[in-house]
C-alpha positions in Angstrom: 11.3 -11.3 -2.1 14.1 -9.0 -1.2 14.7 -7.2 2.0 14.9 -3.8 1.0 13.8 -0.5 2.6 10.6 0.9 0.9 12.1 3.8 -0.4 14.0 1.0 -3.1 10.4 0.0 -3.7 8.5 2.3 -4.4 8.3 5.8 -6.0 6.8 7.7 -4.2 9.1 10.0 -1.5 8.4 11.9 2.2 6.2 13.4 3.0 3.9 11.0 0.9 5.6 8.2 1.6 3.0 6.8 4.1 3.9 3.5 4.9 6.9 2.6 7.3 7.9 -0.6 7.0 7.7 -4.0 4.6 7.4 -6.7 7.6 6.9 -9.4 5.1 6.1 -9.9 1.3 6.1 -13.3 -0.9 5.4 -13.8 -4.7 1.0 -13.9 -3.1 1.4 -10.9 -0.5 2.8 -8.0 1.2 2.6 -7.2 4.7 3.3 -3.3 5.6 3.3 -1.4 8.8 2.5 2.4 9.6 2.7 3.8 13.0 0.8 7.0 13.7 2.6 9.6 15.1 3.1 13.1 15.7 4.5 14.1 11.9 2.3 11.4 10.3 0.9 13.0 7.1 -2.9 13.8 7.4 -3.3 13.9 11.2 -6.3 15.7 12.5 -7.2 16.4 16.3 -9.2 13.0 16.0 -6.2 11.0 14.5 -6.0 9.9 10.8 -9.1 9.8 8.4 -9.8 6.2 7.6 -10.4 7.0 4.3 -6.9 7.6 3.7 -6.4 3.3 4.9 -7.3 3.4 0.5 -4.3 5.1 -0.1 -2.3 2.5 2.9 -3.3 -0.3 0.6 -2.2 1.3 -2.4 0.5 1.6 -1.6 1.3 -1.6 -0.1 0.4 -2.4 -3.6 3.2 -0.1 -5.5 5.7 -2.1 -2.8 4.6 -5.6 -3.9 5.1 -4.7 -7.5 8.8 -3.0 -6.7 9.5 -5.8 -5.3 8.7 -7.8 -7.5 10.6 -5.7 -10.1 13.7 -6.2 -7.9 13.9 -9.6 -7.5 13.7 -9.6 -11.4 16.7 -6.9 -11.4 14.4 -4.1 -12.7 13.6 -1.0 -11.7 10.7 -0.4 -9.9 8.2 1.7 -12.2 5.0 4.3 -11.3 1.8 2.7 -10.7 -1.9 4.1 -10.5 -4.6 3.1 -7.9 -7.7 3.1 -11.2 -10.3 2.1 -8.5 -11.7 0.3 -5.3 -14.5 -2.1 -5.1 -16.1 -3.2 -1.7 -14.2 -0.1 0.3 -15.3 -0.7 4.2 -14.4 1.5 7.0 -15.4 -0.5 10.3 -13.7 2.6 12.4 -13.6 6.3 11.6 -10.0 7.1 12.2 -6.7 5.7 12.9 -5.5 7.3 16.6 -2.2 8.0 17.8 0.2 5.7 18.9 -1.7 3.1 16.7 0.1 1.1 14.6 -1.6 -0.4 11.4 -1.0 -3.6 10.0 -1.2 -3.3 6.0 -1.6 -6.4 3.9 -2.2 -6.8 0.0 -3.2 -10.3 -1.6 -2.9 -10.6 -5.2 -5.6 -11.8 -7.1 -4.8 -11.3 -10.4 -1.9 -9.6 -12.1 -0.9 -9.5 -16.4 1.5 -7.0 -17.6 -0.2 -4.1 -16.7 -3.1 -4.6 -14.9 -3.2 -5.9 -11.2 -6.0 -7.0 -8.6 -5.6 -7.6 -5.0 -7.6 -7.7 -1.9 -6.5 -5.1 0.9 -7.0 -4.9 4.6 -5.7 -2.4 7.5 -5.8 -4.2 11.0 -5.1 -2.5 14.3 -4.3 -4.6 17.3 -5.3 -7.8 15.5 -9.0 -6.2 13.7 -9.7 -5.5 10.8 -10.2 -1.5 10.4 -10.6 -1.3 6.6 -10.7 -3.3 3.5 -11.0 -3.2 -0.1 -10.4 -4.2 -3.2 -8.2 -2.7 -5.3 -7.4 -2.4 -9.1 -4.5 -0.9 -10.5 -2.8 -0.1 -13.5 1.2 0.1 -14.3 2.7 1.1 -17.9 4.9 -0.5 -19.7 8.1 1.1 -19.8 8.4 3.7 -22.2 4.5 4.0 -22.3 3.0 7.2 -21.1 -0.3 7.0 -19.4 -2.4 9.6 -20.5 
């Protein structure tokens, strides 16, 4: 997979750009990082909500499938997160100074329609998982 920076992966822009980094990503996986900080986008007094680890992997997601897109010379295209299954939080929020470890395996993928298994670790354990479905339209469709 190519080395790019995740703003030539993925649509979406600051301030909802969550993710920081791609550490690692193959034609199977991608491995993201996040570091909570000051400026990071839904921090509370207690930290981050955990909940928001869904929208972590969904994004991890959108950066497998841009990169995928690039290293077949195409544009990376809007995706949509249809659903979870199986969505555990095993902490209630993600603290300051943390930083996540965000990784997506694919399970299944056709043209439009993907399926991958998500985690969030923090200092090597697992903080949240899920599994994740999501859709992506064919150029020139618009979803409705």
């Amino acid at each position: 997979m190519l080395d790019l920076p995740l703003s030539e992966l993925v649509p979406h822009r600051p301030p909802m750009l969550l993710l920081d980094h791609v550490l690692a990503a193959d034609d199977a996986s991608l491995v993201a990082s996040v570091t909570i900080h000051a400026e990071t986008e839904f921090l509370e007094a207690e930290g981050v909500p955990a909940h928001i680890g869904i929208e972590y992997m969904a994004q991890a997601c959108a950066a497998f499938a841009g990169a995928r897109a690039r290293a077949d010379e195409r544009e990376p295209r809007i995706g949509f997160l249809l659903g979870s299954r199986r969505f555990l939080m095993h902490r209630p929020w993600y603290r300051l100074g943390e930083t996540l470890r965000v990784t997506v395996k694919l399970v299944y993928q056709d043209d439009a329609m993907g399926s991958f298994v998500g985690s969030v670790e923090v200092a090597g354990e697992v903080a949240a998982e899920a599994d994740l479905t999501v859709y992506e339209p064919q150029a020139g469709e618009t979803p409705e």
